[in-house]
C-alpha atoms as an extended CHARMM CRD file, in Angstrom:
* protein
*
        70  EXT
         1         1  UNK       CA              0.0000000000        0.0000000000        0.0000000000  PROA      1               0.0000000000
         2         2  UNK       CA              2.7670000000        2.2670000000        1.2560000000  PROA      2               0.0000000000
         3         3  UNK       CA              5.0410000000        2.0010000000       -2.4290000000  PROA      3               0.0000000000
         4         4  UNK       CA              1.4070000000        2.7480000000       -4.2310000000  PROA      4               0.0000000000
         5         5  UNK       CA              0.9840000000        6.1270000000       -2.8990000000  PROA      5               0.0000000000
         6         6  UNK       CA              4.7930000000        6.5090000000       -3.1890000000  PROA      6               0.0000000000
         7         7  UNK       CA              4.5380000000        5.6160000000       -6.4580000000  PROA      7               0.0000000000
         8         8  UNK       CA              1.6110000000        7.8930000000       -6.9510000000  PROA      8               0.0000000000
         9         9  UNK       CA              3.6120000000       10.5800000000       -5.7270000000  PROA      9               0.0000000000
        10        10  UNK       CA              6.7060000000       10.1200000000       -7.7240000000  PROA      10              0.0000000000
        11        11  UNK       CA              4.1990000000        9.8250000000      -10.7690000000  PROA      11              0.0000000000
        12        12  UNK       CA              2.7870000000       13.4900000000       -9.6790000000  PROA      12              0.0000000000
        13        13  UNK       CA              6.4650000000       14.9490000000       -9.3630000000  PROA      13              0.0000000000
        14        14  UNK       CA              7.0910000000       13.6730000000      -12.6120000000  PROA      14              0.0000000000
        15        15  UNK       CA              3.9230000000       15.4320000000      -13.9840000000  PROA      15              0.0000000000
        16        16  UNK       CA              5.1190000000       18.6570000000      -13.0730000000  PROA      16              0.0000000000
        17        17  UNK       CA              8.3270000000       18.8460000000      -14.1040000000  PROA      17              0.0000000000
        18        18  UNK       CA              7.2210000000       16.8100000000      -17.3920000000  PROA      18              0.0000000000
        19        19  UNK       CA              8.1850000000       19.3080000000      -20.2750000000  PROA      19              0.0000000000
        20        20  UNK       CA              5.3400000000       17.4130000000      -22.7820000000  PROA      20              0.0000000000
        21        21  UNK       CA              2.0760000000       18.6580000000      -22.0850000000  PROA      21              0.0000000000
        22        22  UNK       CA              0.3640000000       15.3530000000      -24.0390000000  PROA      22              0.0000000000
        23        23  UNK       CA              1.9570000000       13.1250000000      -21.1500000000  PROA      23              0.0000000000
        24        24  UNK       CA              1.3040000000       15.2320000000      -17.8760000000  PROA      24              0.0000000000
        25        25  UNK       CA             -2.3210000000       13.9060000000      -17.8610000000  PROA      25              0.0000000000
        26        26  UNK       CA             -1.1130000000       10.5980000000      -18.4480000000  PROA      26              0.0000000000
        27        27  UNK       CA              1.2670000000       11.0230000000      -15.4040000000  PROA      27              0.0000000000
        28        28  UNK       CA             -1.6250000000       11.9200000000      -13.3160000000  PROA      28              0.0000000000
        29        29  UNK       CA             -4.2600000000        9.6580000000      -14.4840000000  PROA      29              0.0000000000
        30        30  UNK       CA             -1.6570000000        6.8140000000      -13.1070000000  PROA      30              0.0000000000
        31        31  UNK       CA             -1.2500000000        8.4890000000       -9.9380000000  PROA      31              0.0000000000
        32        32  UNK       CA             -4.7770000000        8.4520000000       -9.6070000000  PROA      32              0.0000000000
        33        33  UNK       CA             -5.1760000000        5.1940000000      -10.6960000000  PROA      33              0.0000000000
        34        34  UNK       CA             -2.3700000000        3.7800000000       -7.3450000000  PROA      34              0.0000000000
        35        35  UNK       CA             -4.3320000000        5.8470000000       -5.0420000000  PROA      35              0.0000000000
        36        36  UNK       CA             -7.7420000000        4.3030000000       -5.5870000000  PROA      36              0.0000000000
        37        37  UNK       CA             -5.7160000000        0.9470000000       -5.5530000000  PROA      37              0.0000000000
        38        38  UNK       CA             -4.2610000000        1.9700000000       -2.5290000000  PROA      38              0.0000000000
        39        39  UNK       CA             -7.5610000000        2.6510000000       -0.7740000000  PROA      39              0.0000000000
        40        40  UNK       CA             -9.2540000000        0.0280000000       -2.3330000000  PROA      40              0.0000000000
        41        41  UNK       CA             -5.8470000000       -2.1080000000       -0.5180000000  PROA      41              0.0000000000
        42        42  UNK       CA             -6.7460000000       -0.3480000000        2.4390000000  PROA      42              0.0000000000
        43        43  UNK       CA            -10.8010000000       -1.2460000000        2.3390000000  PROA      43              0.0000000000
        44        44  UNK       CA             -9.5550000000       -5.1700000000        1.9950000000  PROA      44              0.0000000000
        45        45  UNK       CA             -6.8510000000       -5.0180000000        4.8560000000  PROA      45              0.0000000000
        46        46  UNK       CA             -9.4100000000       -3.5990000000        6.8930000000  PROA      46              0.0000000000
        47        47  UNK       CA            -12.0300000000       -5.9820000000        6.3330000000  PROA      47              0.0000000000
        48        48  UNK       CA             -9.6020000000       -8.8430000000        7.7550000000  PROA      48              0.0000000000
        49        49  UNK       CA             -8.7140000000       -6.4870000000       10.6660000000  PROA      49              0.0000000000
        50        50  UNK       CA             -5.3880000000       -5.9590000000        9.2690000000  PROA      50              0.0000000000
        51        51  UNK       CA             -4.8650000000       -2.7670000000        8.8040000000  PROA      51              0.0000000000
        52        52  UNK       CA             -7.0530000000        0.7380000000       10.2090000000  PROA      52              0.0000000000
        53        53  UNK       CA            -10.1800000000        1.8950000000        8.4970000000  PROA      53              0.0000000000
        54        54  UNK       CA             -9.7250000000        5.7940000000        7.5350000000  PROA      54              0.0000000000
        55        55  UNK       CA            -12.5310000000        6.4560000000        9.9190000000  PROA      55              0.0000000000
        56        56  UNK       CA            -10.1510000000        4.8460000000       12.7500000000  PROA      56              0.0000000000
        57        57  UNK       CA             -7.0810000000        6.7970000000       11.4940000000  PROA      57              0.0000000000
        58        58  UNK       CA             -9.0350000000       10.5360000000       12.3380000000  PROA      58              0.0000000000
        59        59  UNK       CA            -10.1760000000        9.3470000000       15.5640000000  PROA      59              0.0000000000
        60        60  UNK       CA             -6.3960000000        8.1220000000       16.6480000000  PROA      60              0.0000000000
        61        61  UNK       CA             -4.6970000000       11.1760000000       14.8680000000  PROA      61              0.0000000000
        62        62  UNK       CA             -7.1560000000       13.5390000000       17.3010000000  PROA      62              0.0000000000
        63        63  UNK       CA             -5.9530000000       11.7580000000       19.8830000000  PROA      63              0.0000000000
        64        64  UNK       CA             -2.3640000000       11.8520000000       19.3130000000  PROA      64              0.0000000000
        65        65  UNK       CA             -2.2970000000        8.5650000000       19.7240000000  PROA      65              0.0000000000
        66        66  UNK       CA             -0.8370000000        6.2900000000       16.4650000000  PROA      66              0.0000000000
        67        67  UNK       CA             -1.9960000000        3.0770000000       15.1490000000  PROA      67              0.0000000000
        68        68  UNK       CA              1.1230000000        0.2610000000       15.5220000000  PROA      68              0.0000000000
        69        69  UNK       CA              1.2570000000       -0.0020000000       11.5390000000  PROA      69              0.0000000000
        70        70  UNK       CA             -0.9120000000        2.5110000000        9.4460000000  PROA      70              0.0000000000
């Protein structure tokens, strides 16, 4: 989950400093694309009780308390 959205992320750098204006929306249309896999990732992990919802994730961020692997 964690090298999707770094992946996503690198893709997104690469958009902006992409000199070809016919490939930055193909840059971002594949960042987009590893952060709904991500989540989706995320939903399934969940599910099993292996990893924290999102909902789960606000209510331990406003604690200050953190999750043992987010």
């Amino acid at each position: 989950m964690v090298l999707l959205l770094e992946t996503a992320a690198a893709l997104e750098a690469r958009a902006r400093r992409c000199g070809d204006p016919e490939r930055v929306p193909v840059f971002l249309r594949r960042a987009e694309h590893r952060r709904n896999q991500a989540a989706r990732l995320r939903e399934e992990l969940a599910a099993r009780g292996a990893a924290l919802a999102p909902e789960q994730l606000q209510r331990n961020s406003s604690t200050g308390r953190r999750g043992s692997f987010i």
